[in-house]
Structures are given as structure tokens and as C-alpha cells.
GUDOPA-392044 format. One record per residue (C-alpha): residue number from 1; x, y, z. Coordinates in steps of 0.001 Angstrom, whole numbers, plus 500000, padded with zeros to 6 digits. Layout:
<pators>
+-----+--------+--------+--------+
! seq !      u !      v !      w !
+-----+--------+--------+--------+
! NUM !      X !      Y !      Z !
...
+-----+--------+--------+--------+
</pators>
This chain:
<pators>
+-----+--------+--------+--------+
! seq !      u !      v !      w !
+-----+--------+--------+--------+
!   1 ! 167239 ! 975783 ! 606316 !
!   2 ! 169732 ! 978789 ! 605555 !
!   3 ! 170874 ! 978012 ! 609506 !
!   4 ! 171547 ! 974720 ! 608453 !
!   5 ! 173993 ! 975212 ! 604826 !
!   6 ! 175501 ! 977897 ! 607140 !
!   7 ! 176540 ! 975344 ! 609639 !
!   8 ! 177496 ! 972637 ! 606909 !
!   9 ! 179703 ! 975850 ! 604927 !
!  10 ! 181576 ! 976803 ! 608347 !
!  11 ! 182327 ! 972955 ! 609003 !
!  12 ! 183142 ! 972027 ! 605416 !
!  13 ! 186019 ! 974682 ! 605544 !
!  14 ! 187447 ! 974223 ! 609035 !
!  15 ! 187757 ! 970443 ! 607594 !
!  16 ! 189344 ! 971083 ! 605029 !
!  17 ! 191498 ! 973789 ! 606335 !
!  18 ! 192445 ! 971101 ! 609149 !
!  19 ! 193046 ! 968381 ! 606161 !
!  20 ! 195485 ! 970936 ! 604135 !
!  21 ! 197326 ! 972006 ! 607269 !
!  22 ! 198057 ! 967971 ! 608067 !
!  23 ! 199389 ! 967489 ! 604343 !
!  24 ! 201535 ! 970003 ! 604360 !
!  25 ! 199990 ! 973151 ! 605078 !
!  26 ! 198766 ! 976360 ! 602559 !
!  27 ! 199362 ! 979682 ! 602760 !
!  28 ! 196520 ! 982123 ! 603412 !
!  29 ! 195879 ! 983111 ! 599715 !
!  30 ! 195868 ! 979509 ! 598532 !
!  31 ! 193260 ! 978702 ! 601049 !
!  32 ! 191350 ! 981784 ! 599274 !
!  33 ! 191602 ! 980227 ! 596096 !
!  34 ! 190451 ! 977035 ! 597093 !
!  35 ! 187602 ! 978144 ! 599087 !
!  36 ! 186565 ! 980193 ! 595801 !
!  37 ! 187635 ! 977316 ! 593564 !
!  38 ! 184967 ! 975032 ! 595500 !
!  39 ! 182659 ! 977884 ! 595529 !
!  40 ! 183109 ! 978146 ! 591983 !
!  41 ! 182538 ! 974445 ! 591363 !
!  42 ! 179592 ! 974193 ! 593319 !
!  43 ! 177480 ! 977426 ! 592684 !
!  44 ! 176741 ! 978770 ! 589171 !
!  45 ! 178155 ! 982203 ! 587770 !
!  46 ! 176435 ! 984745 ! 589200 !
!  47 ! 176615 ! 988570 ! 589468 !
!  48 ! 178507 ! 990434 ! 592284 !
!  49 ! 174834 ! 991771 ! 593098 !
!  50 ! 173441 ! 988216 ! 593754 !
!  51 ! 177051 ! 986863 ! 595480 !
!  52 ! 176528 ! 990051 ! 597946 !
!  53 ! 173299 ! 989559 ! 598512 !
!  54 ! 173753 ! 985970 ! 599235 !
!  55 ! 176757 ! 986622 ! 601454 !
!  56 ! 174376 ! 989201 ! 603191 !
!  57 ! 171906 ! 986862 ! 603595 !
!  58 ! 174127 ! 984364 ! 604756 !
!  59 ! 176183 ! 986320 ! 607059 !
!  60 ! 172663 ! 987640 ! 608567 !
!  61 ! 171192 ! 983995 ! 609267 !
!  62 ! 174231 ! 982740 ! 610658 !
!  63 ! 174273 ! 985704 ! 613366 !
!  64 ! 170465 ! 985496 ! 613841 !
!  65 ! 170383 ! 981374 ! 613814 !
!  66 ! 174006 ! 979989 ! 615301 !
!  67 ! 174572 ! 980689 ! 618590 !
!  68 ! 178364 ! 981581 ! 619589 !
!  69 ! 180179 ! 978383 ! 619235 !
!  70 ! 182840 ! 979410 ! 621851 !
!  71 ! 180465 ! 980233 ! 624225 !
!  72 ! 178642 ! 976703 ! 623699 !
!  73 ! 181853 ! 974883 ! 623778 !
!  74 ! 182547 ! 976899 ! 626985 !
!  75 ! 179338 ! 975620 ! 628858 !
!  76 ! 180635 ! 972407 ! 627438 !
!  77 ! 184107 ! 972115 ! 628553 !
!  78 ! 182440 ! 973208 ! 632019 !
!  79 ! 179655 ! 970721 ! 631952 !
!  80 ! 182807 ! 968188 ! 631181 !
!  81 ! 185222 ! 969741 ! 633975 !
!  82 ! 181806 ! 968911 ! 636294 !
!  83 ! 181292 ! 965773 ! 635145 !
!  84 ! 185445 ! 964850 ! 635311 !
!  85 ! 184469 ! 966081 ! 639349 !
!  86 ! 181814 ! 964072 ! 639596 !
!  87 ! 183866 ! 961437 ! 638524 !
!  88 ! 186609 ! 961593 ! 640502 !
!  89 ! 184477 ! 961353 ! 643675 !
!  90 ! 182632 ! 958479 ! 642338 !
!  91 ! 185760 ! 957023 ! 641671 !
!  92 ! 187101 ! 957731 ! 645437 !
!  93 ! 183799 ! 956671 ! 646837 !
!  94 ! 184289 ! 953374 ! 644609 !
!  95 ! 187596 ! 953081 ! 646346 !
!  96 ! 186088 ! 954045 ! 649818 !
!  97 ! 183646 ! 951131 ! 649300 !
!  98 ! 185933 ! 948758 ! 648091 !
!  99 ! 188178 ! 949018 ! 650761 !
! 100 ! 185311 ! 948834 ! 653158 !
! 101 ! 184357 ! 945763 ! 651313 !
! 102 ! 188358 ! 944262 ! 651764 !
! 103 ! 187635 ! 945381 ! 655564 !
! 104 ! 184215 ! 943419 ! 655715 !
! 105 ! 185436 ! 940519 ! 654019 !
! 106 ! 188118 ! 940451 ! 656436 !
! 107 ! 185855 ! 940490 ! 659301 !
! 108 ! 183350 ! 938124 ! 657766 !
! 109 ! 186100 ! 936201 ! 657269 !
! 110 ! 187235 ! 936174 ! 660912 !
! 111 ! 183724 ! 935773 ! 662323 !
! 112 ! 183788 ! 932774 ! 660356 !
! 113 ! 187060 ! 931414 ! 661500 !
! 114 ! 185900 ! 932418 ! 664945 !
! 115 ! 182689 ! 930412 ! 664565 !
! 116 ! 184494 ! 927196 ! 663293 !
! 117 ! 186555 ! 927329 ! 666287 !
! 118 ! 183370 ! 927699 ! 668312 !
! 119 ! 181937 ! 925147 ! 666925 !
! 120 ! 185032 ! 922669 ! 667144 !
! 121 ! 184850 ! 923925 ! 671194 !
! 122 ! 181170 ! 922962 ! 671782 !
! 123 ! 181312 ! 919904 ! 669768 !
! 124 ! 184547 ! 919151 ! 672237 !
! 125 ! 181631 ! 919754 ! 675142 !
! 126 ! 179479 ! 917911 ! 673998 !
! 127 ! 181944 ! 914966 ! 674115 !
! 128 ! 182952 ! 915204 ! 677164 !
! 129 ! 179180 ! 916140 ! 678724 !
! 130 ! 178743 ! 912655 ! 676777 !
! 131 ! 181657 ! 911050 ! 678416 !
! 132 ! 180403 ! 912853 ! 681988 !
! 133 ! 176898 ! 911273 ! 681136 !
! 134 ! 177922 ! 908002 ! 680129 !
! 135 ! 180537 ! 908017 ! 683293 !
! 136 ! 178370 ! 909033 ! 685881 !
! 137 ! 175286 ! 906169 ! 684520 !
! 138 ! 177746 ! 904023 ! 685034 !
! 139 ! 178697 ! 905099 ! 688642 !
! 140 ! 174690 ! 905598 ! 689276 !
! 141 ! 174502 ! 901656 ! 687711 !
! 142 ! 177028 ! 900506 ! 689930 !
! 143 ! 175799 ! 902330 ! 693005 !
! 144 ! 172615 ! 900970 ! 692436 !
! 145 ! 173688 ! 897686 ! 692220 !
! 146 ! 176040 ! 898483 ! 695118 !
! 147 ! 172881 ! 899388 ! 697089 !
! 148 ! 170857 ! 896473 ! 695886 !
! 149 ! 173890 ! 894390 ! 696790 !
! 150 ! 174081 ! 896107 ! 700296 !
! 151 ! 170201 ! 896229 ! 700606 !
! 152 ! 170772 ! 891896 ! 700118 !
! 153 ! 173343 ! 891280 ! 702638 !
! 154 ! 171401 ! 893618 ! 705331 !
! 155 ! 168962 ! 891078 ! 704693 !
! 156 ! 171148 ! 888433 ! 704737 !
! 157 ! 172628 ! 889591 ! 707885 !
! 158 ! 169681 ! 890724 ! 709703 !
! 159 ! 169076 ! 886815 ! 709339 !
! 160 ! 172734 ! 886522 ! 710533 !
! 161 ! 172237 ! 888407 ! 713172 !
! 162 ! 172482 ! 886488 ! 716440 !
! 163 ! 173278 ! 887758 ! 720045 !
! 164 ! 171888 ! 887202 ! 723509 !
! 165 ! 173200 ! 888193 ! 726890 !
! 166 ! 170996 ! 887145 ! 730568 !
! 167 ! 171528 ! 887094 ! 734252 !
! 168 ! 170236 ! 884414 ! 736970 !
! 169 ! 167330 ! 886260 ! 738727 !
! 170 ! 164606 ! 888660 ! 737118 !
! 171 ! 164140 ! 889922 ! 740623 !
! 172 ! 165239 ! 889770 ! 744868 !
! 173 ! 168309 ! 887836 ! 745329 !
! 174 ! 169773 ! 884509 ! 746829 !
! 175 ! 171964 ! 881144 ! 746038 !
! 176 ! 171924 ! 878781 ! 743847 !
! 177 ! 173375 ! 875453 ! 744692 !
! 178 ! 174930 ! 873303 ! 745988 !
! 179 ! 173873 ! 870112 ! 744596 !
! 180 ! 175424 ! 866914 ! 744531 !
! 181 ! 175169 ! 866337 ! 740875 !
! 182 ! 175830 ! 868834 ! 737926 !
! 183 ! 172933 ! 871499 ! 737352 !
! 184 ! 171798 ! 873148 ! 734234 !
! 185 ! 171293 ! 876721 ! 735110 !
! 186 ! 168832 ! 878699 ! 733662 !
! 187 ! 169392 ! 882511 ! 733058 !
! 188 ! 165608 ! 883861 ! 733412 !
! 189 ! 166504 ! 887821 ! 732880 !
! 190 ! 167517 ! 888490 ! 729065 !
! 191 ! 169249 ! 891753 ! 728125 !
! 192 ! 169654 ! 890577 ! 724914 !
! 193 ! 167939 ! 887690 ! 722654 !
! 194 ! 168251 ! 888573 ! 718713 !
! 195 ! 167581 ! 885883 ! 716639 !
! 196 ! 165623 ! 884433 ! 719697 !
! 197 ! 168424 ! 881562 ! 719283 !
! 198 ! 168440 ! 881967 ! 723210 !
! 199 ! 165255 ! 879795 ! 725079 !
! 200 ! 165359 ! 881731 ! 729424 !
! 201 ! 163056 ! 879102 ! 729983 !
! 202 ! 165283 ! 876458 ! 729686 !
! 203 ! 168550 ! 877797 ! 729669 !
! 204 ! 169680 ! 876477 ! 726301 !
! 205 ! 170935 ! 878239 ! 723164 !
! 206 ! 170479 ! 876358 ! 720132 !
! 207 ! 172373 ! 877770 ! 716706 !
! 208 ! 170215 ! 878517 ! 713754 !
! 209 ! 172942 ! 879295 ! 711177 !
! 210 ! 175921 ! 876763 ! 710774 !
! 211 ! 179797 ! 879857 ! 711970 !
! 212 ! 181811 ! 880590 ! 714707 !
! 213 ! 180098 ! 882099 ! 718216 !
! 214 ! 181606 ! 883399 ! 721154 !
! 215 ! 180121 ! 882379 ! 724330 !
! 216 ! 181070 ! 883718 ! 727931 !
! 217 ! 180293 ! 882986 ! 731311 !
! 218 ! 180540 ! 884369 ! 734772 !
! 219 ! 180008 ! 883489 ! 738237 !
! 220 ! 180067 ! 884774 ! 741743 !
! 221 ! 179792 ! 883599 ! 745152 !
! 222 ! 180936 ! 883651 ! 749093 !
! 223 ! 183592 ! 881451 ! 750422 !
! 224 ! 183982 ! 879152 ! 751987 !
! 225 ! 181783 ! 876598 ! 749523 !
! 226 ! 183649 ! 877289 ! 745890 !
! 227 ! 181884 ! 878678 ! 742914 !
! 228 ! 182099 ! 876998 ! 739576 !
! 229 ! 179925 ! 876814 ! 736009 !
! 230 ! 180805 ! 875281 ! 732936 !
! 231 ! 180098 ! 875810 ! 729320 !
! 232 ! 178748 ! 872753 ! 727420 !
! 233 ! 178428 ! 872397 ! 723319 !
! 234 ! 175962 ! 869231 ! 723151 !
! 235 ! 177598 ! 866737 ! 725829 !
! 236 ! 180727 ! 868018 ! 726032 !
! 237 ! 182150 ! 870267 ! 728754 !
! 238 ! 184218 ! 873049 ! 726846 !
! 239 ! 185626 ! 875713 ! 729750 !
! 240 ! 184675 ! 876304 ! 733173 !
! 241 ! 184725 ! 879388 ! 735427 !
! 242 ! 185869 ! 878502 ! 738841 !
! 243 ! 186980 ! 880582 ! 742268 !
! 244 ! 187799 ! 879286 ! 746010 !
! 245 ! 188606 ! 880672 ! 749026 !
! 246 ! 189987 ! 879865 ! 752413 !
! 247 ! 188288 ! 882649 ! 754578 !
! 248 ! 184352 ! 882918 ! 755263 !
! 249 ! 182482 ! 885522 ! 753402 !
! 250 ! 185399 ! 886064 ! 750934 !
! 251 ! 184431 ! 886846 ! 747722 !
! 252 ! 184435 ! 884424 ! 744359 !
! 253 ! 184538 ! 886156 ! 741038 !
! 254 ! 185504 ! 883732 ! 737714 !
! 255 ! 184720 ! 883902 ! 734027 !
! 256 ! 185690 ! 882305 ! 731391 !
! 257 ! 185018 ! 882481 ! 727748 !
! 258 ! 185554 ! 880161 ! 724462 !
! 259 ! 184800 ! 880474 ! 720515 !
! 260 ! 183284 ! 877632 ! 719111 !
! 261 ! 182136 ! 876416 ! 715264 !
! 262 ! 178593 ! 875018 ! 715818 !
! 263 ! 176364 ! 873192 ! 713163 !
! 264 ! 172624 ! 874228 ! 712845 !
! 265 ! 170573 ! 872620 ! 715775 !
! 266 ! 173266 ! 872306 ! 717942 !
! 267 ! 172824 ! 873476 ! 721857 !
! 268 ! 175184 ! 875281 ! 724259 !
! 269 ! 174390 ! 875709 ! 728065 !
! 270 ! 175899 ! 876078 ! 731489 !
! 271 ! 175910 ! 873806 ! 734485 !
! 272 ! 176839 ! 874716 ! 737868 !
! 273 ! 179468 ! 872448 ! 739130 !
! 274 ! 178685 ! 870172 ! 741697 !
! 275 ! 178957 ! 870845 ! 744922 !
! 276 ! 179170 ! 874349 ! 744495 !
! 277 ! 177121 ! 877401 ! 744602 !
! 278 ! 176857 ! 881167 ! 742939 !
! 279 ! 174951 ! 884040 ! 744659 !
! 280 ! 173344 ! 886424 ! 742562 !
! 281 ! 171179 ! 889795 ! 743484 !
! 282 ! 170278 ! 892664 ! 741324 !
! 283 ! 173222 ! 893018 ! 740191 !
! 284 ! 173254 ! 890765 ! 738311 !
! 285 ! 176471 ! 888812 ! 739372 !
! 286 ! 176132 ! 885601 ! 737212 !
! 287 ! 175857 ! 886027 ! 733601 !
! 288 ! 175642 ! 883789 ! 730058 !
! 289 ! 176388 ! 885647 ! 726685 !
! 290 ! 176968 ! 884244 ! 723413 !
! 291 ! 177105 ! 885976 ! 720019 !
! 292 ! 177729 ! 884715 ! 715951 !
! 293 ! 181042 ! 886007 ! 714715 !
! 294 ! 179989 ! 884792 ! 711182 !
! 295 ! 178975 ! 882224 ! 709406 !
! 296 ! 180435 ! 879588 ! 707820 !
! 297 ! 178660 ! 877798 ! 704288 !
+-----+--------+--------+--------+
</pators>
């Protein structure tokens, strides 16, 4: 309690010391006065025994119950240096993390400027993968229907396919002819018969499919008796293959050959002219060919 009126005393006076010195000041001896004007004021007369005693007293607490206020505002003005330290590197880490901060919002923002432009890229990919897809279904649709279409006219002209090609004699060797009247010849060994338009048994090729065909015919033979065959369409004599010679044993080599538009059913054959005759062996001297160029609707 006597620690305490001590304190209270000491900062009571430095207050009002402070106070007089910012009105105008007092002189050493006036501050005396005052202090034992208040001292007066306060505290009752008392003896110079009793003010000694107190002052002993006093004096005695204050050393035994104050610690040294310069030593306490010491550790103070340390503790506050420390803390001003402390501070400052707070503050410069608070500054170190800020501008790492800056520096990651920077980047973040970059990533994310880098992203958009990403994105803008694939989404360009996936258009054009989308144009590529929708591109090449349509080449796939129209190869497909390019096949189906080429698929049809194989078909078509597997059915339009018509060509034969036959000799006299299957075997040996030997004339044919004369004869006083014209002769229908029939060519017994077939090379070729597709579309079986082409009948070796009787010599006559009948067209299944209304176009143009392209017949040929050839004969050989010895002189001195002439070799000579004609083509017919129907009735009707079209071009004839004919050779002659003067001397004995001479050869006779002739062909001819004709295109001609034929309707479905009609026939085409060869008759030996008469009065002639053709020689044929396994060589095959004496041939009939005919062949569709196309058709005609």
C-alpha cells in the first residue's frame, strides 16, 4: 500500500513539474514551495519527528518496493527496438510476398491467356476434324455409290458382253466347195462364244441386244478355182472376201470386214460364193468373228 502512494507521489510531481514547465516554467525554489504547499494542503500539521519518520518510511518502501524505473524503461525501449526489428522484417517479408503474389498473378494470368488460346486452337481442330469427317463421308458416300454404280454396269455389261471368233474344221484338213449355188458355211471350232450369241452348229449368229457389231471374215484357198465368202445380215449380202489367181497352186488369201447396227433377233452368217472353194487345215485358214461395240436403246 505504502509502494503504491509512493508511486502515485513520484507521478503526481513529475506531472505537475511537466505541466508548470509547459506554462511557462518555475524556478527550482518555487517548485519547492509548491510541492510543500500541496503537501501542506493535503497532510495535517505534524511534527518534524513524524514528517521524518514518514519521509523515512517512505524513502525506505520506495527503495525496497519500486524497482529502478530506468532500468525498466531500459528493458522496455529494448523489448520496443526488438519488436520495431521484428517489424521491419515482417514488413519486408509482407513485401517479399506481395511481390511474389504480383509475380503469381502474372503467371496465373498468362496460363490463363495461354489456355484461352488453347482452347480457341482445339476448338479450331475440332472444326476442321468435323469438316475432314463430314468431307471424307461424303467421298466414302459417293464412292460407294460410285461402286454400286460400277458394280450395276459390270452387270449390265457382263449382259453386254458379246464376242465370238471360229475356224472351219475342229480337226484334219481339206476343201470346201465348189458348189453351184451359194453355201452357208458353218464354222464348227469356236475360240470364242460369250454371250453364246454364236450357234457352230449352224453357222449363224443371232444378236441378243439391239448396237453396233463388228463382224470379219477370212478365206483361203489354191488357184486356179477362186476363193470367195460373203457376209450376210438377214437376206442381204453386206461384203465379200474374194482372191483369184492365174497360176496352179498359187495361193488365195482375202478378208474383209464391216460394222453393222442389228436389232434383237436378227442373224448374220457367211456363204461361200458359188463356184468357188476355201481350203482350210489346222491352221485354221478360214475364219468368222464378230463382236458388240455397244449398244444402242
Amino acid at each position: 500500500m505504502k509502494a503504491l502512494v509512493c508511486i502515485l507521489l513520484l507521478l503526481e510531481t513529475f506531472v505537475f513539474v511537466v505541466q508548470q514547465q509547459v506554462d511557462g516554467g518555475l524556478n527550482e525554489n518555487e517548485i519547492s514551495q509548491q510541492i510543500s504547499s500541496e503537501d501542506g494542503r493535503q497532510n495535517p500539521p505534524q511534527t518534524d519527528t513524524l514528517r521524518a519518520e514518514a519521509s523515512t518510511d517512505s524513502q525506505q518502501y520506495c527503495d525496497l518496493g519500486i524497482p529502478d524505473i530506468h532500468a525498466a524503461l531500459r528493458e522496455l525501449t529494448a523489448t520496443v527496438t526488438e519488436q520495431k526489428g521484428n517489424i521491419r522484417e515482417l514488413t519486408a517479408t509482407v513485401t517479399e510476398q506481395k511481390e511474389n503474389n504480383r509475380e503469381l498473378t502474372a503467371t496465373v494470368t498468362e496460363q490463363k491467356e495461354n489456355i484461352r488460346e488453347l482452347t480457341a486452337t482445339v476448338t479450331e481442330q475440332k472444326e476442321n476434324i468435323r469438316e475432314l469427317r463430314d468431307e471424307m463421308n461424303k467421298k466414302n458416300e459417293e464412292i460407294s455409290n460410285l461402286t454400286l454404280s460400277q458394280v450395276e454396269l459390270r452387270k449390265e455389261n457382263r449382259d453386254r458382253e458379246i464376242a465370238f471368233s471360229a475356224s472351219m474344221m475342229e480337226s484334219g484338213g481339206g476343201y470346201i466347195g465348189p458348189f453351184t449355188s451359194e453355201f452357208t458355211l458353218t464354222y464348227r471350232n469356236v475360240f470364242t462364244n460369250i454371250g453364246n450369241a454364236y450357234n457352230p452348229i449352224t453357222g449363224v449368229f443371232i444378236a441378243p441386244l439391239k448396237g453396233a457389231y463388228m463382224f470379219r471374215v477370212s478365206v483361203y484357198g489354191y488357184a486356179p478355182t477362186a476363193s470367195a465368202a460373203s457376209i450376210y445380215k438377214n437376206e442381204e449380202r453386206m461384203v465379200m472376201a474374194y482372191d483369184m489367181q492365174a497360176q496352179d497352186q498359187d495361193r488365195l488369201n482375202s478378208s474383209n470386214g464391216v460394222v453393222l447396227i442389228l436389232e434383237v433377233g436378227d442373224v448374220v452368217y457367211v456363204k461361200l460364193w458359188p463356184n468357188t472353194k476355201i481350203f482350210d487345215d489346222r491352221y485354221n485358214r478360214n475364219t468368222f468373228s464378230g463382236y458388240l461395240l455397244f449398244p444402242l436403246r
